[in-house]
FIBA-699581 format. One record per residue: residue number from 1; x, y, z of N, C-alpha, C in turn. Coordinates in steps of 0.2 Angstrom, whole numbers, always signed. Each point is the difference from the previous one (the first is absolute). Example, Ala and Ser with C-alpha at 12.3 -4.5 7.8 and 13.67 -1.06 7.14 Angstrom:
! residues 2
+-----+--------+---------+-------+---------+----------+-------+--------+---------+-------+
|   k | n_east | n_north |  n_up | ca_east | ca_north | ca_up | c_east | c_north |  c_up |
+-----+--------+---------+-------+---------+----------+-------+--------+---------+-------+
|   1 |    +66 |     -28 |   +39 |      -4 |       +6 |    +0 |     +4 |      +6 |    +0 |
|   2 |     -2 |      +5 |    -4 |      +4 |       +6 |    +1 |     -4 |      +5 |    +3 |
+-----+--------+---------+-------+---------+----------+-------+--------+---------+-------+
***
This chain:
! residues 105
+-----+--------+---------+-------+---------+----------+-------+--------+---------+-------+
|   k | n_east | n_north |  n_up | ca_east | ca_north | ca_up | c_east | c_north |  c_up |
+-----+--------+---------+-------+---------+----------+-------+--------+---------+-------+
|   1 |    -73 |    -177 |  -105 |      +2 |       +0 |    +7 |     +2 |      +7 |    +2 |
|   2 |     -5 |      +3 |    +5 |      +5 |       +6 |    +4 |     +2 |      +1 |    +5 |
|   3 |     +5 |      +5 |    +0 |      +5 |       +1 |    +4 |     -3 |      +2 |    +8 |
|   4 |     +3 |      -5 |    +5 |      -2 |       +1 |    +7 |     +0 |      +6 |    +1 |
|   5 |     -6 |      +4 |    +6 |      +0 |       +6 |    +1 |     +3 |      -2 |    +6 |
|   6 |     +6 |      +6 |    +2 |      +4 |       +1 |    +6 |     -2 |      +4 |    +2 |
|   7 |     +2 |      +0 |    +9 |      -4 |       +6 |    +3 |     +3 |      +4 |    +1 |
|   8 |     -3 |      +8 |    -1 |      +7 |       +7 |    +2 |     +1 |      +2 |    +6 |
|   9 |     +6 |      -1 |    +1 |      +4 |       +2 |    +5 |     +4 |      +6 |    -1 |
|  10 |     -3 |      +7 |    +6 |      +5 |       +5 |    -1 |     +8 |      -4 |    +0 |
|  11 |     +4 |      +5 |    -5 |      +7 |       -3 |    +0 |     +1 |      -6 |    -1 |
|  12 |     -2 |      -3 |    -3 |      +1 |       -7 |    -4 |     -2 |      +1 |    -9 |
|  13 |     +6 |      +0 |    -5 |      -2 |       +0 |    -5 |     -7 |      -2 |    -4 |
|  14 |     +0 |      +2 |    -4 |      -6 |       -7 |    -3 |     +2 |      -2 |    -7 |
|  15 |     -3 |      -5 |    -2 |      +1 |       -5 |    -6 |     +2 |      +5 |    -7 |
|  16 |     -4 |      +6 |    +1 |      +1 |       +2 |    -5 |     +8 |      +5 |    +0 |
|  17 |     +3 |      +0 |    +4 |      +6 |       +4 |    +3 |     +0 |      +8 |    +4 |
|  18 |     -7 |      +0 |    -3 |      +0 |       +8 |    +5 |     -5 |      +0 |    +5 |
|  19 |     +0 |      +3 |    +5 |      -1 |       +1 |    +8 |     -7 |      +4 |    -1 |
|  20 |     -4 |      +1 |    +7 |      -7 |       +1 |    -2 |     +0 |      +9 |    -2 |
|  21 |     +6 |      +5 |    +2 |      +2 |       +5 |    -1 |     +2 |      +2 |    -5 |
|  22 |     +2 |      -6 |    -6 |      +2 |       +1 |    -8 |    +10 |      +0 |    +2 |
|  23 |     +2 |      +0 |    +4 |      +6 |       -2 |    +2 |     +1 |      -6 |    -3 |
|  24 |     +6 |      -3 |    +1 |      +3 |       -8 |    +0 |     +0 |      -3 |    +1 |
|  25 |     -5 |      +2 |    +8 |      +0 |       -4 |    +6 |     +5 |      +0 |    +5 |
|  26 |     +6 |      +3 |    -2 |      +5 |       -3 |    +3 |     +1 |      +8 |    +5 |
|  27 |     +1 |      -2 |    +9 |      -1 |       +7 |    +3 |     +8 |      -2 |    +5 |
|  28 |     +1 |      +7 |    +1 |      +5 |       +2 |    +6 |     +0 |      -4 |    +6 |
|  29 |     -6 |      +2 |    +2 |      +0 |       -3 |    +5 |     -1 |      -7 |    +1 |
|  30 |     +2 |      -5 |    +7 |      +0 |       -7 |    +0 |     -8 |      -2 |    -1 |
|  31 |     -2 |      +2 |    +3 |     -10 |       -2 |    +2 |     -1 |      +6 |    -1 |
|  32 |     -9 |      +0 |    -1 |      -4 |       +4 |    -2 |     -3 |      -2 |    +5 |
|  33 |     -7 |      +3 |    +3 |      -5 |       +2 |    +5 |     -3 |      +4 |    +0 |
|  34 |     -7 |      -3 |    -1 |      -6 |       +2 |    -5 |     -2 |      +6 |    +8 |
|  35 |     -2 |      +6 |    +0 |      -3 |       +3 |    +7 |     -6 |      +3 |    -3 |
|  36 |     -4 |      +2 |    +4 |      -6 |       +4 |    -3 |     +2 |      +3 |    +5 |
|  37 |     -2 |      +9 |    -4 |      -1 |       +6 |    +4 |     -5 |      +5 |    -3 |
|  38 |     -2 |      +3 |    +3 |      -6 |       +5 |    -1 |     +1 |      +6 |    +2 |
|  39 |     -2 |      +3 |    -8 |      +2 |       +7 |    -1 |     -6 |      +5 |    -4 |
|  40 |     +0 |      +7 |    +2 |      -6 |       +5 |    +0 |     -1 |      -3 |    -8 |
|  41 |     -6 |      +0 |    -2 |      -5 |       -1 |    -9 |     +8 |      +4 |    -4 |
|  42 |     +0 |      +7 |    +2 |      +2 |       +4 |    -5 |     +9 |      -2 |    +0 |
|  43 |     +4 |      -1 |    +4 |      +7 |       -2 |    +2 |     +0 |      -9 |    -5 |
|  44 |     -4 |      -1 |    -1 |      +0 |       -9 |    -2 |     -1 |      +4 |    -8 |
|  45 |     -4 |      +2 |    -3 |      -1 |       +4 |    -4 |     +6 |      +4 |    -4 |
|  46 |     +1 |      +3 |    +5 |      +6 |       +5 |    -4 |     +9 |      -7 |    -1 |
|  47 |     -1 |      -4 |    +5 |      +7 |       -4 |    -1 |     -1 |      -4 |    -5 |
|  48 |     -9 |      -2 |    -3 |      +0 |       -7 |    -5 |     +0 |      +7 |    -8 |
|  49 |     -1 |      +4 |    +1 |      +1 |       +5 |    -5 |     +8 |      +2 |    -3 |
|  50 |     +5 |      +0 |    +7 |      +4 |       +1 |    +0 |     +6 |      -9 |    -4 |
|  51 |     +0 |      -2 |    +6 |      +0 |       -8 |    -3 |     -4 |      -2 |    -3 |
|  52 |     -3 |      -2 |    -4 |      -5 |       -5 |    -2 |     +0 |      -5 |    +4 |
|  53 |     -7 |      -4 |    -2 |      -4 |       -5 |    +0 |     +4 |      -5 |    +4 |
|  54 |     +7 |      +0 |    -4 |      +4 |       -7 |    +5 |     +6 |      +2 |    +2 |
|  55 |     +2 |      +7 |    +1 |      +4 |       +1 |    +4 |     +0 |      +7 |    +8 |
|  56 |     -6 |      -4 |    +0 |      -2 |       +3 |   +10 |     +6 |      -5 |    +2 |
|  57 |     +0 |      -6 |    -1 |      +5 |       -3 |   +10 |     +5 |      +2 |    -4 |
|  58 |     +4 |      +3 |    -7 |      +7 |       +2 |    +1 |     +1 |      +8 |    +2 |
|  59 |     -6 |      +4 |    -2 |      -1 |       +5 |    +2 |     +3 |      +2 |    +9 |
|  60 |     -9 |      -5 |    +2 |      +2 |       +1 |    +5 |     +6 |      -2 |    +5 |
|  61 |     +4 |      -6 |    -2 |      +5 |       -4 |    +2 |     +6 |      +7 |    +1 |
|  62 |     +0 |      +4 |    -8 |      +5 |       +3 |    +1 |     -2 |      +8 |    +4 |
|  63 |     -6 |      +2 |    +1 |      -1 |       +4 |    +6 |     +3 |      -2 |    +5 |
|  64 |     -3 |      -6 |    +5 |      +3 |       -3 |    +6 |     +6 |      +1 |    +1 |
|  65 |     +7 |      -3 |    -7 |      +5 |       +2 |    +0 |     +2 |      +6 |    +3 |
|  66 |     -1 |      +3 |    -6 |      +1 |       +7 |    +2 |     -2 |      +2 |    +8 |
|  67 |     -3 |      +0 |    +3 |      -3 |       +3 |    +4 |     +4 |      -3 |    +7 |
|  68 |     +1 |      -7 |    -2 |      +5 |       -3 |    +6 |     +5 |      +4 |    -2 |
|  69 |     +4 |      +0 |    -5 |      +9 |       +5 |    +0 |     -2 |      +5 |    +4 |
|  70 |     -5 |      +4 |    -4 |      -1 |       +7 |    +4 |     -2 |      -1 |    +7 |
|  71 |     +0 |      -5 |    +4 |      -1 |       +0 |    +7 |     +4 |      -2 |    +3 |
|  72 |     +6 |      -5 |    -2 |      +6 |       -1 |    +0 |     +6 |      +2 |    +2 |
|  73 |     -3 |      +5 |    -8 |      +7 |       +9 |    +0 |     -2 |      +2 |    +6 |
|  74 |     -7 |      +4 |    +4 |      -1 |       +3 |    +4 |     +1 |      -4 |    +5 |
|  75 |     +1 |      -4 |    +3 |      +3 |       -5 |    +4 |     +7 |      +1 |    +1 |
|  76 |     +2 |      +0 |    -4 |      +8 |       +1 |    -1 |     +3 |      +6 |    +1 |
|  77 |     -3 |      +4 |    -3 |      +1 |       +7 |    +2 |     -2 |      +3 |    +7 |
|  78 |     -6 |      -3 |    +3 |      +1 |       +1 |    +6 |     +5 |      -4 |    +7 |
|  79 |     +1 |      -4 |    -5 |      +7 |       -5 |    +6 |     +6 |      +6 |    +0 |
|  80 |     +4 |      +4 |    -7 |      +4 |       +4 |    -3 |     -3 |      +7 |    +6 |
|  81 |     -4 |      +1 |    +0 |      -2 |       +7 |    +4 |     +1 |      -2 |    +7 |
|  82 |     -2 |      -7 |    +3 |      +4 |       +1 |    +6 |     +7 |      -1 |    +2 |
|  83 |     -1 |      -4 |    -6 |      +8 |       -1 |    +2 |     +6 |      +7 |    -4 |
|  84 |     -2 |      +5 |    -4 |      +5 |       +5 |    -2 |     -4 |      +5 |    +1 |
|  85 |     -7 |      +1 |    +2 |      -3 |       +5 |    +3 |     -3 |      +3 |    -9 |
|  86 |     -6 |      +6 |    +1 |      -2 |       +2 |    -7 |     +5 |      +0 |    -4 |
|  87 |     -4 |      +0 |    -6 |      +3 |       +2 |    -7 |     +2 |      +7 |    -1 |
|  88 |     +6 |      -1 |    -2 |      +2 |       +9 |    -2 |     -6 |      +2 |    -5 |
|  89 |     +0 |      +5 |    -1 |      -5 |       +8 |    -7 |     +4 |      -5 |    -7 |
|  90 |     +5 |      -2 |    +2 |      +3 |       -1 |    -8 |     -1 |      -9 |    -1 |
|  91 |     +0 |      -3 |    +4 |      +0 |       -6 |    +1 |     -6 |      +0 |    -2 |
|  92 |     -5 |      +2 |    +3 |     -10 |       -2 |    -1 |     +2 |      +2 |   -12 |
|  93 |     +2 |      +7 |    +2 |      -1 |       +1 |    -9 |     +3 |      -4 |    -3 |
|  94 |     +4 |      -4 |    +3 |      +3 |       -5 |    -5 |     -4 |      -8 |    -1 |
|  95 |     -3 |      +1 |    +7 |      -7 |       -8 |    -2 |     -3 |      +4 |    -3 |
|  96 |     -5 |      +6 |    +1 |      -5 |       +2 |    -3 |     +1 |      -3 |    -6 |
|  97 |     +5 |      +3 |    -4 |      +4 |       +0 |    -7 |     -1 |      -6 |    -2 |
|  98 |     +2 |      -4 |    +3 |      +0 |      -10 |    -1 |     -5 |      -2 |    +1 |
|  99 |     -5 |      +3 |    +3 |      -7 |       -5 |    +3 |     -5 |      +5 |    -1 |
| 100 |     +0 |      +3 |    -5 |      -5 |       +7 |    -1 |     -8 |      -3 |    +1 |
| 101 |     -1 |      -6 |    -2 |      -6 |       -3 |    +4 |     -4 |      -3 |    +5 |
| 102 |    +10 |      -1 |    +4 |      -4 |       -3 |    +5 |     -5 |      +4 |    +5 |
| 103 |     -4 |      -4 |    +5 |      -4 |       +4 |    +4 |     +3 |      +5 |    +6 |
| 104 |     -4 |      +8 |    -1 |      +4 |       +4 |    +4 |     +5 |      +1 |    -4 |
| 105 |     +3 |      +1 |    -6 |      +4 |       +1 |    -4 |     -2 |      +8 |    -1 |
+-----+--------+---------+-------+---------+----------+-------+--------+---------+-------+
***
């Protein structure tokens, strides 16, 4: 007799204990949500080089992050600008320092 096949669901473990990502299965987040997006041949390329085969949606999951903070800080930094007016010369050198990456850095 064999064992029933189950169907795979992103973010639901499977029978054998690891996730289709080679994880646990087990994810931070509450739900998962499957999205198709479409990206230049060589940008899809260079990300599955960089992450492998099964880890694009953490790759890209963790881009998205990134990208919301950094839109967030600059959101918040600009609420701080009207309401205290620019950044001093020594204040900018002090996020530079902290955020050497972010954009406009």
């Amino acid at each position: 007799m064999t064992a029933p096949v189950l169907p795979r669901r992103s973010g639901v473990a499977h029978p054998t204990g690891y996730g289709r990502d080679g994880t646990d299965g087990r994810h931070t987040e509450d739900h998962l949500v499957r999205v198709t997006v479409t990206l230049p041949s060589d940008l899809a390329k260079a990300i599955r080089e960089e992450a492998g085969p099964r880890g694009v949606s953490r790759f890209l999951a963790e881009a998205a992050r990134q990208q919301l903070q950094y839109r967030n800080l600059g959101r918040f930094l600009g609420e701080l600008d009207e309401r205290d007016g620019p950044l001093t010369e020594v204040d900018q050198s002090i996020a530079d320092a902290l955020w050497p990456d972010a954009p406009g850095a």
